[in-house]
C-alpha positions as CSV (number, residue, x, y, z in Angstrom):
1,X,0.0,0.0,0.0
2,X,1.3,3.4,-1.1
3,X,0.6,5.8,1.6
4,X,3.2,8.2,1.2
5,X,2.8,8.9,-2.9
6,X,-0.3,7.6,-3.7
7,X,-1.4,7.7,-7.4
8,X,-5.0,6.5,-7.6
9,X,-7.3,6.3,-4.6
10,X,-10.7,5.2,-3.8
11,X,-13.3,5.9,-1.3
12,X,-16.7,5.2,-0.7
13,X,-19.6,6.6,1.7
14,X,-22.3,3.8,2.7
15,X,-25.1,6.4,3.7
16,X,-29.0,5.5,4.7
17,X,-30.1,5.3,1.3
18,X,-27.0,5.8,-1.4
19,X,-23.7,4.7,-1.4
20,X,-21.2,7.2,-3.0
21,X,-17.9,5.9,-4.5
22,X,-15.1,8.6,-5.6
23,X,-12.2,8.0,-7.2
24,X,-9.4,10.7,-7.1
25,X,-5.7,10.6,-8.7
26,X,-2.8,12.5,-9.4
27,X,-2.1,14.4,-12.2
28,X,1.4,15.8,-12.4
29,X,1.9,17.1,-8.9
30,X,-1.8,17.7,-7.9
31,X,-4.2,15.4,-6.7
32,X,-7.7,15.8,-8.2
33,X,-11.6,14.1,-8.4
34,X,-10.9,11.4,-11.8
35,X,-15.0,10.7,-11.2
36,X,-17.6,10.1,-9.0
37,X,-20.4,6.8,-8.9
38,X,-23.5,5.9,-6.6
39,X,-25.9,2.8,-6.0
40,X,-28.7,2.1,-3.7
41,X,-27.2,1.1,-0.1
42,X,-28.3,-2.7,0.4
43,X,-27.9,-3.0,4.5
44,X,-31.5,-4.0,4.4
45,X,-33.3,-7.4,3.1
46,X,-32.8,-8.4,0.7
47,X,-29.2,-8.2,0.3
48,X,-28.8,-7.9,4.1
49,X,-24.3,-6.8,3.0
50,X,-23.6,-3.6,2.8
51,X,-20.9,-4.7,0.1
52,X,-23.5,-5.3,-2.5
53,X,-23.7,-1.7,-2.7
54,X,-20.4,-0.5,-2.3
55,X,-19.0,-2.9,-5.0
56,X,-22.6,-1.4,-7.4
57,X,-21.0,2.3,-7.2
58,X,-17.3,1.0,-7.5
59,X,-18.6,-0.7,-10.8
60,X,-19.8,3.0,-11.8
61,X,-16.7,4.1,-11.1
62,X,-15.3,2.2,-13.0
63,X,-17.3,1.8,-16.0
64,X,-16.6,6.3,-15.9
65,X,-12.9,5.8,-15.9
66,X,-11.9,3.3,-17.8
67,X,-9.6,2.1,-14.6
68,X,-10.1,-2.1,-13.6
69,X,-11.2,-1.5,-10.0
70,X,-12.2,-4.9,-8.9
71,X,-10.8,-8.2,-9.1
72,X,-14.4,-10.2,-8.4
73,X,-15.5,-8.5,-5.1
74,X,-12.0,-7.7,-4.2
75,X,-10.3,-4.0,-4.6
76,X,-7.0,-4.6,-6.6
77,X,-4.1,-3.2,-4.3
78,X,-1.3,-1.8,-5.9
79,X,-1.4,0.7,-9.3
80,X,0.0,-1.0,-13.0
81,X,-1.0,1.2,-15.9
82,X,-5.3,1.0,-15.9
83,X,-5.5,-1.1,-12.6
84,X,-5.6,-1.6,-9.1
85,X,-5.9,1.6,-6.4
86,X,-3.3,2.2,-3.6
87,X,-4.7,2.7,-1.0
88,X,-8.9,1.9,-0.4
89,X,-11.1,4.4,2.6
90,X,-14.4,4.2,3.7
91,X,-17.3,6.2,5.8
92,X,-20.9,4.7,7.0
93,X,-24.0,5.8,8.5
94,X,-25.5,3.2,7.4
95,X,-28.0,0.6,9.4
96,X,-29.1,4.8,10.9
97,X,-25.1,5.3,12.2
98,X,-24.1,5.7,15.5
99,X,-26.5,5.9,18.5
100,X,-25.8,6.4,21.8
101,X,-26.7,7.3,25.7
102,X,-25.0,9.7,27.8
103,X,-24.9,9.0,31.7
104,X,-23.3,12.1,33.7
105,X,-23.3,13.2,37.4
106,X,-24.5,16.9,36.9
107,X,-26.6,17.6,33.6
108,X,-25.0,20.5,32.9
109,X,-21.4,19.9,33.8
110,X,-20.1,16.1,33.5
111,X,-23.3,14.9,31.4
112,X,-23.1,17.6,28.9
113,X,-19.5,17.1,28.6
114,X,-19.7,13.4,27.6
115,X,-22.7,14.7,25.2
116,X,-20.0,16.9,23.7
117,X,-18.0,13.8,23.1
118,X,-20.4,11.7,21.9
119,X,-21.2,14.1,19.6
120,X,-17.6,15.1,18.3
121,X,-17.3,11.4,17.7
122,X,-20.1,11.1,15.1
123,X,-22.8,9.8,16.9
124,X,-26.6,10.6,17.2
125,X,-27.3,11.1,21.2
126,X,-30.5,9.4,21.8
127,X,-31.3,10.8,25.9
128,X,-29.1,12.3,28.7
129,X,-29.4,10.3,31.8
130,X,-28.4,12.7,34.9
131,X,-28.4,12.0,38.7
132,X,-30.0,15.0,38.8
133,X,-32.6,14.8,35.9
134,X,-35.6,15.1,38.0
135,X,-36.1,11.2,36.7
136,X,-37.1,8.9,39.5
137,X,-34.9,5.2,39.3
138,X,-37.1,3.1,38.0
139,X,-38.1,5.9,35.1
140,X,-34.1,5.8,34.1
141,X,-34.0,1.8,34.2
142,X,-36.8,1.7,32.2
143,X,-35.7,4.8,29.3
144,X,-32.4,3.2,28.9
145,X,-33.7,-0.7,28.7
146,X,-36.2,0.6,25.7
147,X,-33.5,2.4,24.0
148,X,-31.3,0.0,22.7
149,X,-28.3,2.6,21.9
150,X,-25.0,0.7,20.3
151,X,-23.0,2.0,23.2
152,X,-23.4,3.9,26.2
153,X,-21.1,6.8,27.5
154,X,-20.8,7.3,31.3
155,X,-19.2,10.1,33.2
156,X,-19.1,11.7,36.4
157,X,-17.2,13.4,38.9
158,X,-14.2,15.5,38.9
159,X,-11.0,13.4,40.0
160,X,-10.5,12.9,44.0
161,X,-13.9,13.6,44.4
162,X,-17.0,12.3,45.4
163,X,-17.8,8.8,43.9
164,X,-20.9,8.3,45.0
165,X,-23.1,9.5,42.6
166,X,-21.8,7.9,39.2
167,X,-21.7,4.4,41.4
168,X,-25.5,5.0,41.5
169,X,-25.6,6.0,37.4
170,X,-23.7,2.1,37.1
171,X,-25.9,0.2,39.5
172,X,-29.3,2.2,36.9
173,X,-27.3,0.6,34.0
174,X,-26.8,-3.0,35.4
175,X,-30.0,-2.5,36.1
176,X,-31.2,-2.1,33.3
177,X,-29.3,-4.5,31.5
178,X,-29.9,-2.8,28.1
179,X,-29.5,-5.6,24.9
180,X,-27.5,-3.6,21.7
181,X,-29.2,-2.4,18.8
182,X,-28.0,-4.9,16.2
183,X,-29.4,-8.7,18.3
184,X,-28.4,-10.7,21.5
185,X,-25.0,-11.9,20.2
186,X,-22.5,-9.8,21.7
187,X,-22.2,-7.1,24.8
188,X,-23.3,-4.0,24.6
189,X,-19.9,-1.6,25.0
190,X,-20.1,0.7,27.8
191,X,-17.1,3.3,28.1
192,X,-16.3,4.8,31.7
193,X,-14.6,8.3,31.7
194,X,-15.4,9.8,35.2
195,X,-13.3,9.7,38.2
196,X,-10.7,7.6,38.2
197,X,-11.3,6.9,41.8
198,X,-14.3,5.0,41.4
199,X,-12.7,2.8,38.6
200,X,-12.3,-0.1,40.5
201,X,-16.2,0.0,41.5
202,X,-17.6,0.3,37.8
203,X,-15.5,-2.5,36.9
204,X,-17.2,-4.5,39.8
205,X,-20.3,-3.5,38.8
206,X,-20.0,-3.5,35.1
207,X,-17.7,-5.9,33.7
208,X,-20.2,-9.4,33.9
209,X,-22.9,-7.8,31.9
210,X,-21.2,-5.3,29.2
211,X,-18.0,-5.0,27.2
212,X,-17.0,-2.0,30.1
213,X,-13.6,-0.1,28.8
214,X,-11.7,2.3,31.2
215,X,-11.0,5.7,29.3
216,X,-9.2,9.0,31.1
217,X,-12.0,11.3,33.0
218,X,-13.3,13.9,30.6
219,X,-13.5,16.1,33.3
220,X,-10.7,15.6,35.6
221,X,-11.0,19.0,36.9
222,X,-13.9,21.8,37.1
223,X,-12.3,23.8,34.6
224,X,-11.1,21.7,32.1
225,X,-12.2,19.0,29.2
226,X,-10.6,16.0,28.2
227,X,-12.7,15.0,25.4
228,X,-10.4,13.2,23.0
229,X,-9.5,10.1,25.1
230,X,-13.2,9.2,24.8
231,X,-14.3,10.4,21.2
232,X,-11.1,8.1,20.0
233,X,-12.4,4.9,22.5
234,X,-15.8,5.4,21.3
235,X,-14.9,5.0,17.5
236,X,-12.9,2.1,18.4
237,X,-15.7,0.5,20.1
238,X,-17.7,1.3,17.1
239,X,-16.0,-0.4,15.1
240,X,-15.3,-3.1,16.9
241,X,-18.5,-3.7,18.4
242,X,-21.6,-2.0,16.4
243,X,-20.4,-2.0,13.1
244,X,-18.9,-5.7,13.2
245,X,-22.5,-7.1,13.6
246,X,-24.0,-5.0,11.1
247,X,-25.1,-6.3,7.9
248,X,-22.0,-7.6,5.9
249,X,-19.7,-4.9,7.5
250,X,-16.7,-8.2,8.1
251,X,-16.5,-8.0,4.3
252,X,-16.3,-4.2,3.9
253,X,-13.9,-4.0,7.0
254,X,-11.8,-6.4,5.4
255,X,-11.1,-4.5,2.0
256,X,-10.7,-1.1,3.5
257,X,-6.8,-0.2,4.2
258,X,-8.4,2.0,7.3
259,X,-11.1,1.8,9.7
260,X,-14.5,2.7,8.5
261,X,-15.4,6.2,9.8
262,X,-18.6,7.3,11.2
263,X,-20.1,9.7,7.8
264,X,-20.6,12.4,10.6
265,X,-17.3,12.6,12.3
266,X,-15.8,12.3,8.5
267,X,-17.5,15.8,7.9
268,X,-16.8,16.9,11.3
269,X,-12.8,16.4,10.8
270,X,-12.9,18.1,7.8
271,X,-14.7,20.7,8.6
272,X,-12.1,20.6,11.9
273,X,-8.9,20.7,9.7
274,X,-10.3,23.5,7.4
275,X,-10.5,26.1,10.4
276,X,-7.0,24.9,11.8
277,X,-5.1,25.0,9.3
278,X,-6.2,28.7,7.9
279,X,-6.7,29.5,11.6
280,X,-10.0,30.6,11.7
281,X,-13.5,30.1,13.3
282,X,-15.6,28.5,10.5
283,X,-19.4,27.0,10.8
284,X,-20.1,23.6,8.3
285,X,-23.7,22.3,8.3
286,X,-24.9,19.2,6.3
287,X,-28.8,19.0,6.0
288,X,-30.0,15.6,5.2
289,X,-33.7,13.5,4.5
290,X,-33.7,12.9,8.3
291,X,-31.3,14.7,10.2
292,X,-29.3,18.2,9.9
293,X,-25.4,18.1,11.3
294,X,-23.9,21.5,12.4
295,X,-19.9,21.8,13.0
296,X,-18.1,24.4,14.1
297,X,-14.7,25.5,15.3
298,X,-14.4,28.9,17.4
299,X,-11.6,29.9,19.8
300,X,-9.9,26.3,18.2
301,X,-12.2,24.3,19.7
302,X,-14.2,21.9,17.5
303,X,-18.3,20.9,18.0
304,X,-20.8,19.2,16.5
305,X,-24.7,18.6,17.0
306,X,-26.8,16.7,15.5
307,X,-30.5,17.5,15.1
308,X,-31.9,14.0,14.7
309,X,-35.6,15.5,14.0
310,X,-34.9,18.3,11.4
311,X,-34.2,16.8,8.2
312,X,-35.8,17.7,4.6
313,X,-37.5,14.1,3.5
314,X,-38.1,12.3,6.7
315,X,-38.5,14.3,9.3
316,X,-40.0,17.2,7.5
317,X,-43.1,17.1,9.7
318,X,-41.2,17.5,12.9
319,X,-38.9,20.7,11.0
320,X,-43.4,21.4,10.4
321,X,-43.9,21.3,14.3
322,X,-41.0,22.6,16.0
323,X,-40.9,26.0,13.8
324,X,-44.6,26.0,13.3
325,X,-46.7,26.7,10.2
326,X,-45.9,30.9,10.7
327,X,-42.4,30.4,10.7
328,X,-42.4,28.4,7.5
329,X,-44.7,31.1,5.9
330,X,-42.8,34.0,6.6
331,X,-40.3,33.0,4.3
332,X,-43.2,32.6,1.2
333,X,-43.1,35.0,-1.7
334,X,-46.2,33.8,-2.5
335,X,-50.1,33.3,-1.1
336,X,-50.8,29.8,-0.3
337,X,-53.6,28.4,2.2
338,X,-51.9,26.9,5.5
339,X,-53.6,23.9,4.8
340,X,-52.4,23.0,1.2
341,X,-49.1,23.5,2.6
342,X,-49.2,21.7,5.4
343,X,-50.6,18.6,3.1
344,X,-47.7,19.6,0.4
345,X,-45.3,18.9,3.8
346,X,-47.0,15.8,4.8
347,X,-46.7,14.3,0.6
348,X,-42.7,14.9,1.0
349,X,-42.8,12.7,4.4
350,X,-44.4,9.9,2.8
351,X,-42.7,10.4,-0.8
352,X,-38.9,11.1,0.3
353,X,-37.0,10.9,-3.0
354,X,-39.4,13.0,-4.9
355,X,-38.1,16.4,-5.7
356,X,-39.7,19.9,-6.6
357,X,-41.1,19.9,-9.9
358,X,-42.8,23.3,-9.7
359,X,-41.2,26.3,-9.2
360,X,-43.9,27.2,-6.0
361,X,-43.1,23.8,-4.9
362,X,-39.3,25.2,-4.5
363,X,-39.7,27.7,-3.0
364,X,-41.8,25.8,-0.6
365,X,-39.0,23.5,0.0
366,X,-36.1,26.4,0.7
367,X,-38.5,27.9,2.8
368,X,-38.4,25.0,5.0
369,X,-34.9,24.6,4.8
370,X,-34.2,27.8,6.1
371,X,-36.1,26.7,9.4
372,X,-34.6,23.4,9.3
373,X,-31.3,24.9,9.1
374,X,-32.2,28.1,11.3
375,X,-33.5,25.5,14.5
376,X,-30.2,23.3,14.0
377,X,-28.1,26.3,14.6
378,X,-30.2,27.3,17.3
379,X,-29.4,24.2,19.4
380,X,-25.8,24.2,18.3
381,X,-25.1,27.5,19.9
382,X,-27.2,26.2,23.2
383,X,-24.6,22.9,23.3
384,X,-21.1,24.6,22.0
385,X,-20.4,27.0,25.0
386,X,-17.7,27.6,27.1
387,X,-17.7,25.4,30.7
388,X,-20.3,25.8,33.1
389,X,-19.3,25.8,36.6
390,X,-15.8,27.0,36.5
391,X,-16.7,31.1,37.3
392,X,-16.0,30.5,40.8
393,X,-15.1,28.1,43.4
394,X,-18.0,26.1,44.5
395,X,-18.8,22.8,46.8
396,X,-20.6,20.1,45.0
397,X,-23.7,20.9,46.6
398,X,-23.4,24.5,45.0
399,X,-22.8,22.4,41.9
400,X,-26.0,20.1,42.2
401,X,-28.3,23.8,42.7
402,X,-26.2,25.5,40.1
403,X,-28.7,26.6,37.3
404,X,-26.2,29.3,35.2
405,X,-25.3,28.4,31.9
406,X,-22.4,28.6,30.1
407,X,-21.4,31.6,27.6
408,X,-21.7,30.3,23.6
409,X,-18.8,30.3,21.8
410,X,-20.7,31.3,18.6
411,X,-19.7,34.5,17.8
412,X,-21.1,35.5,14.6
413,X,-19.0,38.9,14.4
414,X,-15.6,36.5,14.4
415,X,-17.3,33.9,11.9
416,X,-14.9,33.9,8.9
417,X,-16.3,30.8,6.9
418,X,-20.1,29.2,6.5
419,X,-19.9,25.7,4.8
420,X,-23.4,24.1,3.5
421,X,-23.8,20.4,2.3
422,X,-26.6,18.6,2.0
423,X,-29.0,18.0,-1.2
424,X,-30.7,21.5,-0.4
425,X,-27.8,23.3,-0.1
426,X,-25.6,21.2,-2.8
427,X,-28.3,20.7,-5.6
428,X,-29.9,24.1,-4.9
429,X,-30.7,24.6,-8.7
430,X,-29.0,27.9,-8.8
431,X,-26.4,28.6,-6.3
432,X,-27.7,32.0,-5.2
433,X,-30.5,30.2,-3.7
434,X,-28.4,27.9,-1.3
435,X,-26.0,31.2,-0.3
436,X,-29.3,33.4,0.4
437,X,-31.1,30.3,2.5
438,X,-27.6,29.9,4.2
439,X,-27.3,33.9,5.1
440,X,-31.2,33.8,5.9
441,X,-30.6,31.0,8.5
442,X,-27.0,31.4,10.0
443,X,-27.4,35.6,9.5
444,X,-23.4,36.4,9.4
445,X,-22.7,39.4,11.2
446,X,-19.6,41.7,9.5
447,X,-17.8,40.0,6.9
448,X,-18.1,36.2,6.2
449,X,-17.1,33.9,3.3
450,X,-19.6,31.3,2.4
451,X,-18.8,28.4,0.2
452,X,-20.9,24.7,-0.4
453,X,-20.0,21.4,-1.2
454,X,-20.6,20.4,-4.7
455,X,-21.4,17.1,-4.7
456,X,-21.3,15.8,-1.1
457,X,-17.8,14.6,-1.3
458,X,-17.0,16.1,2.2
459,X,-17.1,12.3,4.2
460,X,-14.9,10.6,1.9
461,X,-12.0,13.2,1.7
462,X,-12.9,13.5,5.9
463,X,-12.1,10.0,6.3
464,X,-8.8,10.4,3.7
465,X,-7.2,13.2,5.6
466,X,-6.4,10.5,8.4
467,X,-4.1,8.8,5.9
468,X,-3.0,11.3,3.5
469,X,-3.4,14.5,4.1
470,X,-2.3,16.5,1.1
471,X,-4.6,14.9,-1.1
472,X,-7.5,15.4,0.9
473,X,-6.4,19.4,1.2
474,X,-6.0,19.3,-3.1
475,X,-9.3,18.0,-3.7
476,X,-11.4,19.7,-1.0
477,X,-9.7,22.8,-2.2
478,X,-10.2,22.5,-5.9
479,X,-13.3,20.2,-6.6
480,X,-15.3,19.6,-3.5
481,X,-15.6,23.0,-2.0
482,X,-17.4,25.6,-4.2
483,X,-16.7,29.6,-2.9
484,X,-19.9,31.4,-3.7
485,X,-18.9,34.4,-2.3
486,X,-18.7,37.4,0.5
487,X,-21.2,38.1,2.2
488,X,-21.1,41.9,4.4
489,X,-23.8,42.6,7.2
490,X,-23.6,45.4,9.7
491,X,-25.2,44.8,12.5
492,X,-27.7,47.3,14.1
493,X,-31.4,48.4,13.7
494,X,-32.6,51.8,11.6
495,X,-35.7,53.0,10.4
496,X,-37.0,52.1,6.9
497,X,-35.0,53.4,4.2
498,X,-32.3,55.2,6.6
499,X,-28.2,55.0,5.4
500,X,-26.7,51.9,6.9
501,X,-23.5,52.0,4.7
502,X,-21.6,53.7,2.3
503,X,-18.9,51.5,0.4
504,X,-16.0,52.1,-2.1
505,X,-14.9,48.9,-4.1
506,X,-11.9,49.1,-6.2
507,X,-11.5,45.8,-9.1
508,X,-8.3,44.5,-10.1
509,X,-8.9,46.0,-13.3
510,X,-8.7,49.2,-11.3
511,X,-12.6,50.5,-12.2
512,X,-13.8,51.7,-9.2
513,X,-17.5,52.1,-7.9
514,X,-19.3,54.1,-4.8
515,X,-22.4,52.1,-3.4
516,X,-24.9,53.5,-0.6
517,X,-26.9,51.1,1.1
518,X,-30.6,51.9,2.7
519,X,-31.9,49.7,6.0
520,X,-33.7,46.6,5.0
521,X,-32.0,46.8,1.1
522,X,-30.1,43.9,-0.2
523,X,-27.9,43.9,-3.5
524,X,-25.9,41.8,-5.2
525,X,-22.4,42.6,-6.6
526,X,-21.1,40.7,-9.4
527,X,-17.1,39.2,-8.3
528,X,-16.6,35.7,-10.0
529,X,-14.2,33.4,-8.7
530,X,-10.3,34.1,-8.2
531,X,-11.6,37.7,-8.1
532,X,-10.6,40.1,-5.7
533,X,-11.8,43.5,-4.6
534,X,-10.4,46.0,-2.4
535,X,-13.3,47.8,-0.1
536,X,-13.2,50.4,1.9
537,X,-17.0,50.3,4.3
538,X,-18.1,53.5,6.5
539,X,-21.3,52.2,8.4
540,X,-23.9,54.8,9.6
541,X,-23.4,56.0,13.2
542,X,-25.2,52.9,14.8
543,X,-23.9,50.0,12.7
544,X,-21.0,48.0,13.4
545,X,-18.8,45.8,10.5
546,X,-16.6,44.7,13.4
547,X,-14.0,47.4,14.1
548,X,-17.0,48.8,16.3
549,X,-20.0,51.4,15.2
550,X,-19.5,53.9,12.6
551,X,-16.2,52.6,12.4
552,X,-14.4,52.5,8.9
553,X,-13.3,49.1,7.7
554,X,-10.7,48.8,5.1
555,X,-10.6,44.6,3.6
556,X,-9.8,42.9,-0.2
557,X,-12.4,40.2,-0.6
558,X,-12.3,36.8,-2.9
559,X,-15.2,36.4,-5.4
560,X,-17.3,33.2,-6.0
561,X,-19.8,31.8,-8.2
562,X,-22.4,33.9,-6.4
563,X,-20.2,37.4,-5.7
564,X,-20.4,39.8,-2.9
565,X,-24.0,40.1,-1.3
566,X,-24.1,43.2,1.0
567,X,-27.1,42.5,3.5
568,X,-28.3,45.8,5.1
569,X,-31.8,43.6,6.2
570,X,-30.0,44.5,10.0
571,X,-29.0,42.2,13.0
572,X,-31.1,41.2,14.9
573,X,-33.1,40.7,11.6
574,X,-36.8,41.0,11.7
575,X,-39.5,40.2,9.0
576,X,-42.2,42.9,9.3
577,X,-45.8,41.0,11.0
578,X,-47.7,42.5,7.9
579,X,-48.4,40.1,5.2
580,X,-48.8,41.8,2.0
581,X,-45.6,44.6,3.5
582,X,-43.6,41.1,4.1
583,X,-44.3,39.5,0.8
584,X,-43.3,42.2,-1.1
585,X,-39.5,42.6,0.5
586,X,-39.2,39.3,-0.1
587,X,-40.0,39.5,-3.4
588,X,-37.5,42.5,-3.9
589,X,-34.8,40.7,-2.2
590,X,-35.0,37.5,-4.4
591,X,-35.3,39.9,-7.2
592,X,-32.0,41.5,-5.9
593,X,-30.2,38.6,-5.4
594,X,-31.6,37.0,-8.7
595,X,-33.2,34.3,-6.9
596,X,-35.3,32.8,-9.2
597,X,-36.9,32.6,-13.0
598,X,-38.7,35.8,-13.9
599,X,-42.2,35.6,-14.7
């Protein structure tokens, strides 16, 4: 296997429904994407092998590249002329990924903690068990024996302290004696990473009737996280445990040069890497038929959340009943009676993989992503904030009545990069439409690049920059991600049709072009990709672009297939209550930012 200088690789993505296979080479001294291939996922009867499926799209693959792939159902190893790969990576969230439970001491110390990790490791976090959950004991036996999660996650306790409590979280889970997800055969996998004093106890307790591994506390201390030790254990476990009892998974293990990678924490990584290596705070969000993922990396620390009820085929009736049937409205162009649309939402529920065929049904169908997308980032800022419980020195009992919540690290002013994935933001049909519904849901503050994935390759090359980095970097950079643009927002509130901003842009070509801006105005200006601009901004007296308000900011931007939105709509943004006033500002601003067809 050719790790170092690999000329052809291959990786595939097993999701829910569609197995992706990409094959990427190198071409001089550049790695690119040769071509791309996808077939049904067959983890369900009849095939019962996930294999089937991945062999289907490598079949694509290679019928597209004229490249010999497979020697019968094996990957050839080793590149001769038009043969053989060197090196072979997979992702999965197939067989509906990677569910777990979370045990901690305090809910919103240790338990949210181990949530954290969960999460950072990929996996959908089915219920929070706390000691102090209001729950009674037989209510939290009985949750986590009807659960079935693939693994469970318990935490609890700083170390040298009190044991006590997380003793009682083991004794609920032996209790319980909860069977795994995928039948009887093996032990459910537990991982313990609380105090290390009480080690020796959870082993007692724990070992006869689970596959119990000992990991480093995540909170060995009030004021700091350990979180790796146990994101790292619970892939392992994953691997080891769920995934080797799902459907044909021993084959697919067997041909991959790597382990297989939870689809989520493949995105995550990437998403992860991006921020690190440019050094910035960057936001990544991947809406799906049944769940939306939201990334992001602020102050160099990296979280995820999944919103396991907000998704665009599935669970379109729950995005439906969180936001309600106003929310979704609000964001119409156009009159339509509640009750069509809610009918139009419940045909997508039970007809998944059909797509808009009418322009109104589009329009429809961005207007729900927008709250799809808008409620996942909502619950992402509530989970990635900054510790709770380390302002001052406390006793535990102080800890077990403390109700104050951590500071979010989301801070939308510092925000340099939004990345969207997903089919509504990736196969938008114009890419206007996925940058507005991104800037209608995440609404940047100051100046912030947005960019999408164009063909949700972002798993595979997640999984590939564990192995080899470079090529990874080459292809995200040139064929995956997809810059659309700038967008500019000051943030502040003015009366309708007041000056929010003046701006001077200079081209490279050296034309030069003055721009005022009116509260609630949007406008689109045109900078195409490897464009830059130089702009100099004055904001009105009570608007702020970062440097604080009124003050001038002086930047060069980089174009994209979109161009430089400036969004004077104000932060915090409101949508007049008026119906007819409403519809016809949305109208102007899709007109603006050439939204859709005319006519």
């Amino acid at each position: 296997m050719n790790q170092k200088n690999p000329t052809r690789i291959l990786a595939t993505d097993c999701g829910s429904t569609t197995t992706k296979a990409i094959l990427i080479e190198k071409r001089g001294d550049e790695y690119r994407l040769a071509v791309r291939g996808e077939a049904p996922t067959t983890v369900e009867a009849p095939y019962e092998d996930v294999t089937k499926g991945v062999l289907n799209a490598v079949r694509e693959v290679e019928e597209l590249s004229n490249t010999t792939l497979l020697k019968g159902e094996d990957v050839i190893k080793g590149v001769k002329d038009n043969e053989g790969v060197d090196f072979y990576v997979s992702t999965s969230s197939a067989g509906g990924g990677l569910q777990m439970m979370v045990a901690g001491v305090v809910l919103t110390m240790t338990a949210e903690s181990a949530a954290r990790a969960a999460l950072g490791a990929g996996a959908i976090v089915m219920d929070v068990i706390a000691s102090n959950d209001g729950r009674l004991p037989h209510q939290k036996i009985e949750r986590i024996r009807n659960l079935r999660p693939d693994m469970i996650l318990l935490s609890g306790g700083i170390d040298g302290g009190t044991i006590s409590h997380v003793v009682e979280l083991a004794e609920l889970i032996k209790a319980a004696d909860p069977k795994p997800r995928f039948g009887t055969g093996y032990e459910l996998p537990v991982i313990y990473a609380g105090n290390k004093d009480a080690r020796d106890v959870i082993l007692k307790t724990l070992k006869e009737n689970s596959a119990l591994v000992v990991v480093e506390n995540l909170r060995p201390v009030l004021e700091r996280e350990n979180l790796e030790p146990a994101r790292h254990k619970i892939h392992d476990q994953f691997m080891e445990h769920v995934m080797a009892h799902a459907p044909g998974y021993q084959n697919l293990m067997a041909k991959t040069d790597v382990p297989i990678m939870p689809t989520p924490g493949a995105v995550g990584l990437l998403v992860e890497t991006v921020a690190k290596k440019e050094k910035i705070a960057a936001v990544g969000v991947d809406i799906g038929g049944a769940t939306t993922d939201v990334f992001s990396v602020f102050q160099e620390i990296f979280n995820r959340t999944v919103s396991a009820n907000l998704g665009m085929s599935y669970s379109i009736s729950n995005v439906l009943a969180e936001a309600g049937i106003e929310n979704i409205m609000r964001w119409l162009p156009i009159e339509i009676k509640e009750k069509s649309l809610r009918n139009r939402i419940r045909n997508k529920m039970i007809r998944p993989t059909t797509i808009p065929s009418a322009l109104e049904d589009l329009k429809i169908e961005q207007s729900i992503a927008r709250e799809a997308l808008r409620l996942a980032f909502k619950q992402h800022k509530s989970m990635a904030v900054g510790l709770k419980g380390v302002q001052q020195e406390r006793t535990i009992s102080d800890a077990f009545a403390q109700t104050m919540t951590g500071e979010s690290l989301i801070d939308l002013m510092t925000l340099n990069l939004i990345i969207g994935s997903g089919g509504a933001l990736s196969h938008a049909p114009r890419r206007n439409q996925a940058a507005l519904m991104m800037i209608d849901a995440f609404l940047p503050e100051g100046i912030t690049r947005l960019a999408v994935d164009s063909i949700f390759m972002m798993p595979h090359l997640g999984v590939l920059s564990t192995v080899h980095e470079q090529s990874a970097t080459e292809v995200f950079n040139k064929d995956c991600l997809i810059p659309l643009g700038v967008c500019i927002a000051p943030v502040g509130e003015g009366k309708e049709g007041a000056n929010v901003l003046k701006l001077s842009i200079e081209y490279e070509n050296k034309k030069k072009e003055d721009i005022s801006m009116r509260y609630r105005e949007i406008k689109l200006l045109p900078l195409k990709h490897g464009e830059t601009a130089k702009l100099t901004l004055h904001p009105a007296k009570g608007f702020d672009l970062g440097e604080g308000k009124g003050k001038v900011v002086n930047t060069t931007v980089h174009g994209g297939t979109v161009g430089l939105v400036i969004d004077c709509r104000g932060r915090p943004f409101r949508l007049p209550d008026n119906k007819d006033k409403r519809m016809e500002l949305l109208n102007t601003w899709f007109d603006a930012m050439n939204l859709y067809p005319e006519g």
